[in-house]
C-alpha positions in Angstrom: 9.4 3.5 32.1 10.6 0.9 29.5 9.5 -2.6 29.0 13.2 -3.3 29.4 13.9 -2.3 32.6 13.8 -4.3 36.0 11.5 -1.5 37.5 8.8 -2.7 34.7 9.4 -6.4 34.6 9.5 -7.0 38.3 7.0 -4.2 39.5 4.7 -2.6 37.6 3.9 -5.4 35.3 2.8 -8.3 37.9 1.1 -5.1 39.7 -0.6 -4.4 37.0 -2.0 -8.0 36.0 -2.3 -8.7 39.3 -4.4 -6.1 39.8 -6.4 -6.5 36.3 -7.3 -9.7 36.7 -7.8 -9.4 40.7 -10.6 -6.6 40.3 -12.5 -9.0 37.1 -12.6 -11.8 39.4 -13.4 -10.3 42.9 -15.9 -7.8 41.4 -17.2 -9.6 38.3 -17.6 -6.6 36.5 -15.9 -5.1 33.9 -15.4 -1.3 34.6 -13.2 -1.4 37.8 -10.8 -3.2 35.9 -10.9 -1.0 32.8 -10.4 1.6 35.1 -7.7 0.3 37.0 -5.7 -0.4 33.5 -6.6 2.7 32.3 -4.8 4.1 35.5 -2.2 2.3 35.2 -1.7 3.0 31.7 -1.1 6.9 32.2 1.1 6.2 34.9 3.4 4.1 32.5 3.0 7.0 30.2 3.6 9.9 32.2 6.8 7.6 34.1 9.1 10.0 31.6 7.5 13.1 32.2 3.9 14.4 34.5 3.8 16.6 31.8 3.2 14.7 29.1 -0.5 13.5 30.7 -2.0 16.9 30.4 -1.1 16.8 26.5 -2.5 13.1 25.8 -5.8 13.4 27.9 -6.7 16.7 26.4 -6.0 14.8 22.9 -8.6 11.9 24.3 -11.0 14.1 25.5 -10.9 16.2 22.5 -11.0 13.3 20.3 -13.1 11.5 21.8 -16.2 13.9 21.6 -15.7 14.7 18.2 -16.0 11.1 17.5 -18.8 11.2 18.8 -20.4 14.2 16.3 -19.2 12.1 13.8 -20.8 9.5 14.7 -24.6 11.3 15.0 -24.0 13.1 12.2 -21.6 12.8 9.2 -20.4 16.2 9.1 -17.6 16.5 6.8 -16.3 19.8 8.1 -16.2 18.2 11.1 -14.1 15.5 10.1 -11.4 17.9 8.3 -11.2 20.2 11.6 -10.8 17.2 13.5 -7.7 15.7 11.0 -6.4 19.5 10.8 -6.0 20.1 14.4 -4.7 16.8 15.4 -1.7 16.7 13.2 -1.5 20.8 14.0 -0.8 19.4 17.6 2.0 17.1 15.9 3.1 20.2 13.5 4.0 22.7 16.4 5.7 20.3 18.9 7.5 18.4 16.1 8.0 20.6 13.1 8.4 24.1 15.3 11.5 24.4 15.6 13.0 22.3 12.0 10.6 25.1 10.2 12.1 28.1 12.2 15.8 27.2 11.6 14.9 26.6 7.3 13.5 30.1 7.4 16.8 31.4 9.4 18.8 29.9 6.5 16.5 31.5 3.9 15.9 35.2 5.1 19.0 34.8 7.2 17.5 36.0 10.2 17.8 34.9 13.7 14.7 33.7 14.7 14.9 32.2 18.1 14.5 28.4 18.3 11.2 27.5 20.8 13.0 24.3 22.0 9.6 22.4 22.6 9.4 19.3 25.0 8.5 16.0 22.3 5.7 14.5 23.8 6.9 10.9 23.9 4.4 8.6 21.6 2.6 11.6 20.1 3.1 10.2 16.4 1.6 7.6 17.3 -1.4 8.1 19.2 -2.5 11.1 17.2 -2.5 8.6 13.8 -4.5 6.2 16.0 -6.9 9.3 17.2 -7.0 10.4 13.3 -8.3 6.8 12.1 -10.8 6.9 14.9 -12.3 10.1 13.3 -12.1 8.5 10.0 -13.8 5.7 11.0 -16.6 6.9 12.8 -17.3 9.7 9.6 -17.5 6.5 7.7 -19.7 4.6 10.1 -17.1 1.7 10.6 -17.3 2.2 14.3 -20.1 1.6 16.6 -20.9 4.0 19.7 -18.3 3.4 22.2 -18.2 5.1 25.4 -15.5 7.3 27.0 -13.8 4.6 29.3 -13.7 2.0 26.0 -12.2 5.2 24.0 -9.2 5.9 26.8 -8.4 2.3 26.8 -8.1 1.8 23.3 -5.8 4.3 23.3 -3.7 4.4 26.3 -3.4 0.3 26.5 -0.1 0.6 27.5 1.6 -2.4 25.6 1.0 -0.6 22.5 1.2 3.2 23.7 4.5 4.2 22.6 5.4 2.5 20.1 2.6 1.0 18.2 1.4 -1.3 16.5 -1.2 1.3 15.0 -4.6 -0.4 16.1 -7.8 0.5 14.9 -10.7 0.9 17.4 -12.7 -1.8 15.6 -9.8 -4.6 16.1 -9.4 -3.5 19.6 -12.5 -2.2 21.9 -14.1 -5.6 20.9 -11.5 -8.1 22.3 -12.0 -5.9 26.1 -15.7 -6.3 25.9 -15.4 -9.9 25.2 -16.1 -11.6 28.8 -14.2 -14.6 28.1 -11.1 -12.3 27.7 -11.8 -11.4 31.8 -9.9 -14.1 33.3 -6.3 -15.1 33.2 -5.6 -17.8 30.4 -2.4 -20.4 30.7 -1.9 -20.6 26.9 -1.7 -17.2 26.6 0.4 -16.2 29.4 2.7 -19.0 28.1 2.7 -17.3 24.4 2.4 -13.7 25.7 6.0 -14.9 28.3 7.6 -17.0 25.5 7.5 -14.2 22.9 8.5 -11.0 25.7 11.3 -13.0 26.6 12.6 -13.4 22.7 12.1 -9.8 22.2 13.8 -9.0 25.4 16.7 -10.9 24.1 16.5 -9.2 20.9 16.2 -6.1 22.3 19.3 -6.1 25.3 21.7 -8.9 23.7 21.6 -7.8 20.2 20.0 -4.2 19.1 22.1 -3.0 21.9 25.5 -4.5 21.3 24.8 -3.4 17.4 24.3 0.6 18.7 27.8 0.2 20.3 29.2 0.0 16.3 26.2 2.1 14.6 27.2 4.9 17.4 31.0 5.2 17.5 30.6 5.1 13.6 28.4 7.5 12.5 29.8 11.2 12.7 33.5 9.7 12.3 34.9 11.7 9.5 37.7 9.3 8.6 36.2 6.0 8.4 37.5 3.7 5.6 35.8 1.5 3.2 35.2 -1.6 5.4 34.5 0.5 8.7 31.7 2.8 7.0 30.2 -0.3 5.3 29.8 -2.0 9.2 28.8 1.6 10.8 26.3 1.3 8.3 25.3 -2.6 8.6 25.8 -2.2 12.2 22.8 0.5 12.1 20.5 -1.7 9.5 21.0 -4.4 12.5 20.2 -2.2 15.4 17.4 -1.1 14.0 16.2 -4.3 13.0 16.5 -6.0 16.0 15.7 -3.3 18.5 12.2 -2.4 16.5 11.8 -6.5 15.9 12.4 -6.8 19.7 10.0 -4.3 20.7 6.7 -5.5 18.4 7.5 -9.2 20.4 7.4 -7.4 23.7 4.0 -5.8 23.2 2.7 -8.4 21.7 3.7 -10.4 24.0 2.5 -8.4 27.1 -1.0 -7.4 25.1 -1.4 -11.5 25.3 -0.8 -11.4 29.1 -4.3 -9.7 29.1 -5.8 -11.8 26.6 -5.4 -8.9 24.4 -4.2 -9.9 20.2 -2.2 -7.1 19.3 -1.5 -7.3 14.9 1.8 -7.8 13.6 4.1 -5.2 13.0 6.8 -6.6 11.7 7.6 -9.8 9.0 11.1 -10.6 8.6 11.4 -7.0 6.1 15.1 -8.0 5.5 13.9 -11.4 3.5 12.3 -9.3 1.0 12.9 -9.6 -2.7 11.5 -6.2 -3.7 11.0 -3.0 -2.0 7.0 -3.5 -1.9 7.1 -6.6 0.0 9.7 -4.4 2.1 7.0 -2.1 3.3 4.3 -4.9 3.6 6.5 -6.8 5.8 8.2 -3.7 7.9 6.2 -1.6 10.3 2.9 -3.2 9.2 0.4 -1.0 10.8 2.0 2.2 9.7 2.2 1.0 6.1 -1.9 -0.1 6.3 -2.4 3.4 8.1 -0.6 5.5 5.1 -2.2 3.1 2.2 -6.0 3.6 4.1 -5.6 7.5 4.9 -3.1 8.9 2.7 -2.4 6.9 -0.4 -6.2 5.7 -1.0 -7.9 9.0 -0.7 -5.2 10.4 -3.1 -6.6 8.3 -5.7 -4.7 5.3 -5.2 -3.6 3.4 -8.3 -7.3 4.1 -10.1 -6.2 7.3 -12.0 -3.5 6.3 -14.0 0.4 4.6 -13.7 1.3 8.6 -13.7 -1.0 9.6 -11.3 -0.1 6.6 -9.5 3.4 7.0 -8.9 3.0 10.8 -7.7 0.5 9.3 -5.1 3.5 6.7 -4.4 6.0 9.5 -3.8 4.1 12.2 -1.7 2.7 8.9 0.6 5.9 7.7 1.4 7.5 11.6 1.7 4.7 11.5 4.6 6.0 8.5 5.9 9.3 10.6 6.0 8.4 13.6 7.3 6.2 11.4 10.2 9.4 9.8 11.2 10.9 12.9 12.4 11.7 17.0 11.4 14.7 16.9 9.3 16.0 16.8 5.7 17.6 12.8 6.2 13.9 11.6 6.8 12.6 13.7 3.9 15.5 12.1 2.1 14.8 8.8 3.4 11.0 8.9 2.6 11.4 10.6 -1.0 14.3 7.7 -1.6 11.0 4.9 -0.6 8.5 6.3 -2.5 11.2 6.8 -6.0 12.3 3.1 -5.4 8.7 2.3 -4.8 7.9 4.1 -8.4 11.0 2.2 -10.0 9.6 -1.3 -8.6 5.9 -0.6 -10.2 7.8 0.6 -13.7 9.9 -2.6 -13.5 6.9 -5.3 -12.9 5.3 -3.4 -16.3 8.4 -4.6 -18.2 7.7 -8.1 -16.8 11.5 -8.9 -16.2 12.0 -10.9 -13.8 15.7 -11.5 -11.9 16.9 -14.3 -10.1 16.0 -14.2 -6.1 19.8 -13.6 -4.9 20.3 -10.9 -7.3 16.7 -9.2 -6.0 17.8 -9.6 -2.3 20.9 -7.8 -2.7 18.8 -5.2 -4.8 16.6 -4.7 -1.9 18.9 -5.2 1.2 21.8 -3.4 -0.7 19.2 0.0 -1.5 17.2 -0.2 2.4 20.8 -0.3 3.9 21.9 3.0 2.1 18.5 4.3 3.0 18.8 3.6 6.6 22.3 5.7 6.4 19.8 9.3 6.0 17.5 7.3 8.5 20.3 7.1 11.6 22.8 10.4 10.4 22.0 13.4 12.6 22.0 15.7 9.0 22.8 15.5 5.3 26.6 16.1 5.5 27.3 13.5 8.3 25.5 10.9 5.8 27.5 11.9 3.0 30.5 11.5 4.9 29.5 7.8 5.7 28.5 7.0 2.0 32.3 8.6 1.3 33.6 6.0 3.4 31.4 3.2 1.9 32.4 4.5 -1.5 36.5 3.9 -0.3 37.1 7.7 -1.2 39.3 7.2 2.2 41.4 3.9 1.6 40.7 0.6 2.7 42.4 0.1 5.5 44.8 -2.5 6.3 43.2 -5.8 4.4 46.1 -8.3 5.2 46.0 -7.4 8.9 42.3 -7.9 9.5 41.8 -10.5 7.4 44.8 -12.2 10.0 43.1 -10.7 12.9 39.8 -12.3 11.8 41.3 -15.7 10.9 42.9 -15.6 14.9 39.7 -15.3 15.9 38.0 -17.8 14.5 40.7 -20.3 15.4 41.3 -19.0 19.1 37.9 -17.4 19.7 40.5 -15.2 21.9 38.9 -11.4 21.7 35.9 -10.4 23.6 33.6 -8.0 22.7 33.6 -5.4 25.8 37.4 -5.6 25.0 38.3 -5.4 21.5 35.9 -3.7 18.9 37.8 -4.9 15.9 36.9 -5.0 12.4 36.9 -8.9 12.2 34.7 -9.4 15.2 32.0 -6.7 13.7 32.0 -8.7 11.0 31.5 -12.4 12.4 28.0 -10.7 14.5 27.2 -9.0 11.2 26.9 -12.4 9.5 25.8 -14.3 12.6 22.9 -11.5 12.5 22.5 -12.2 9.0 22.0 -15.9 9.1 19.8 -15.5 11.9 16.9 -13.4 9.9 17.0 -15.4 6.8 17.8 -18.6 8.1 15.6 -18.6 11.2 11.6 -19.0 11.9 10.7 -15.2 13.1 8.8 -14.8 16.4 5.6 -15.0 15.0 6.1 -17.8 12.7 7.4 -19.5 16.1 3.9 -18.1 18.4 2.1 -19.9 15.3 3.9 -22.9 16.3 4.1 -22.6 19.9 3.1 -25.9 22.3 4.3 -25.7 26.1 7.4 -27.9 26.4 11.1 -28.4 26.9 12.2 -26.4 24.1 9.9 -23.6 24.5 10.6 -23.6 28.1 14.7 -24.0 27.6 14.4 -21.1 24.9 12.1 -18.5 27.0 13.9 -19.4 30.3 17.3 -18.5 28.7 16.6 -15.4 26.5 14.9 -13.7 29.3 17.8 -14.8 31.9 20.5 -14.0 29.3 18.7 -10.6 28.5 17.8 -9.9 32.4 20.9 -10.3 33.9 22.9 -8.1 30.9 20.0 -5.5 32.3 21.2 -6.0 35.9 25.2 -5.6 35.3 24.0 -2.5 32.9 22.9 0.7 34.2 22.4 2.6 31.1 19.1 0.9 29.7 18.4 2.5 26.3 15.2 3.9 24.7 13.7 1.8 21.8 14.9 3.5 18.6 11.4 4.1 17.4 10.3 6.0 21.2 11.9 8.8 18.9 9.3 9.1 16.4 
């Protein structure tokens, strides 16, 4: 099930609040209701596949009661078996089959591939598991009990997809009793920030993937039609991952639930660091807390410090999925991450435009490993982008785009030009670094006509595209 889906907005979810709320009131006791959400939960969860419930309860269960050792008695062998098995559970469903076929190209034998079913979210919940077990070894979590535990994990707003929560920021806001009963502000906020990301989401991630798709994988792309494959893909991503933080957050609110933010408009950054602080927030605290600080952080040493840099970020890669492009993409972060620490030692400092085109220019070529299926397919974008073949015809697009402009006469489902790509890639543009972000406007938000008008619209807009629409895409990040 997907939050954008008319099977989610207009079932499950008001049968699931309803149903929330319903059992605090009637009952006036916590527990039912837990339960109830908890229930719900896994069924959101195991929508995809029945399967995937007897991986992510045995993960709870196991997790759970190893938490709790940890918590009687700070074992630290504990802790390590703990870490080592949960990201063995990642390792063999993830990295299986990427390991076997590296080994077939080295030995050249003919290992069979195991083909292993993904468990949808594993990433995800087995980093939120692992800082659970970190925590309590450290004593920065309290005794919870098993119900508390289940919820904090399977809460189904953040399930998937994140944001990576802690225990401490979450178990807290469910015991709090004045979080029991419905609240109007927040299920004005938690509405008014679903319906942007909705729009985000359907409207424009989606249209975006129509470009990113037919382009990547085309061998003959010319300058300008590899430079919007690849723009096209920076946007899709943007806005489909940008989308989906505003929808959880947005539905966590409709329980009275404050979910942290997970993403900062990254594309207004002026240098890769505030990149990462700004882009997939929780996943950037969870590598800097668990990786990068227990390798020593920055307190050995600028050398010492960059190799730290590097190997976090190669994680990062190699969390994102089993393939060389995300080890590429990961070793690329943690190098320009090095470079940005080297340059700040020079104290030179650049003028803002030239730094943003630094930063966009570098995270778009990144994002080309990110999106290509291998190493050769990327190559054969970055040929394109290079104008190794031609340019195209200049005069007749520039023509075609001027046409536009003046007649407004070609529609998208109809003409997939180069002129029109361009016009949404600038629009898209304009609206990250022109625009107040979602949360900047939550901040802001009061209940009236314009918040109304706004909300109203993007989720009509975004709703009835869903309706005329049968193929409903994944999230892009559901992959990792």
């Amino acid at each position: 099930m997907l939050f954008n889906t008319p099977l989610f907005i207009l079932l499950f979810l008001p049968i699931t609040l309803l149903g929330y709320f319903l059992l605090q009131h009637t009952l006036k006791k916590a527990t039912p209701a837990k339960i109830f959400l908890v229930l719900a939960s896994l069924f959101f969860y195991g929508y995809w596949k029945k399967e995937y419930l007897f991986l992510i309860t045995g993960s709870i269960l196991f997790n759970y009661f190893l938490g709790v050792l940890l918590l009687k008695n700070k074992n630290k062998s504990i802790l390590i078996l703990g870490i080592s098995l949960n990201l063995l559970l990642i390792g063999i469903f993830k990295y299986t089959d990427f390991v076997i076929q590296n080994m077939n190209r080295v030995t050249s034998n003919a290992l069979p591939l195991l083909n292993l079913m993904l468990p949808l979210a594993i990433s995800f919940f087995t980093f939120q598991q692992i800082a659970f077990l970190v925590d309590s070894y450290k004593g920065n979590v309290r005794h919870t009990n098993f119900l508390d535990y289940t919820l904090f994990i399977t809460f189904f707003p953040q399930l998937i997809a994140g944001p990576i929560v802690s225990h401490s920021e979450m178990t807290p806001q469910f015991l709090d009793a004045n979080n029991r009963k419905i609240s109007s502000v927040n299920t004005a906020r938690g509405i008014f920030i679903f319906s942007l990301g909705l729009f985000k989401k359907v409207i424009i991630a989606d249209t975006f993937a129509l470009w990113a798709n037919a382009g990547f994988g085309d061998v003959n792309l010319d300058f300008f039609s590899a430079w919007q494959t690849s723009l096209s893909y920076t946007f899709q991503l943007y806005f489909d991952f940008s989308g989906y933080s505003d929808m959880a957050i947005g539905l966590a609110l409709l329980f009275n639930i404050h979910l942290p933010i997970n993403f900062n408009s990254p594309y207004k950054a002026l240098n890769i660091q505030d990149f990462w602080r700004r882009w997939h927030m929780t996943l950037s605290r969870f590598l800097s807390t668990y990786v990068y600080i227990p390798l020593g952080g920055n307190r050995q040493g600028k050398y010492r410090t960059y190799v730290n840099l590097t190997i976090t970020f190669l994680l990062g890669g190699i969390w994102h999925g089993a393939g060389w492009t995300f080890i590429i993409w990961g070793l690329l972060h943690g190098l320009a991450l090095v470079m940005h620490r080297m340059w700040r030692q020079w104290n030179i400092r650049m003028p803002n435009i030239i730094a943003w085109l630094l930063t966009f220019g570098f995270i778009n070529g990144a994002w080309v490993f990110f999106r290509a299926n291998n190493v050769r397919e990327a190559m054969t974008l970055f040929k394109g982008m290079l104008g190794l073949n031609g340019f195209g015809n200049m005069q007749s697009n520039i023509e075609t785009l001027i046409d536009f402009i003046l007649s407004n006469s070609f529609s998208i489902n109809t003409s997939l030009t180069i002129p029109i790509i361009t016009i949404y890639i600038f629009s898209a543009l304009l609206i990250i670094l022109k625009m107040k972000n979602s949360q900047e406007q939550l901040i802001q938000f009061t209940t009236n006509y314009r918040t109304l008008f706004l909300a109203s619209m993007s989720f009509l807009i975004a709703f009835l595209a869903l309706l005329s629409d049968n193929n409903v895409s994944d999230f892009l990040y559901f992959n990792f």
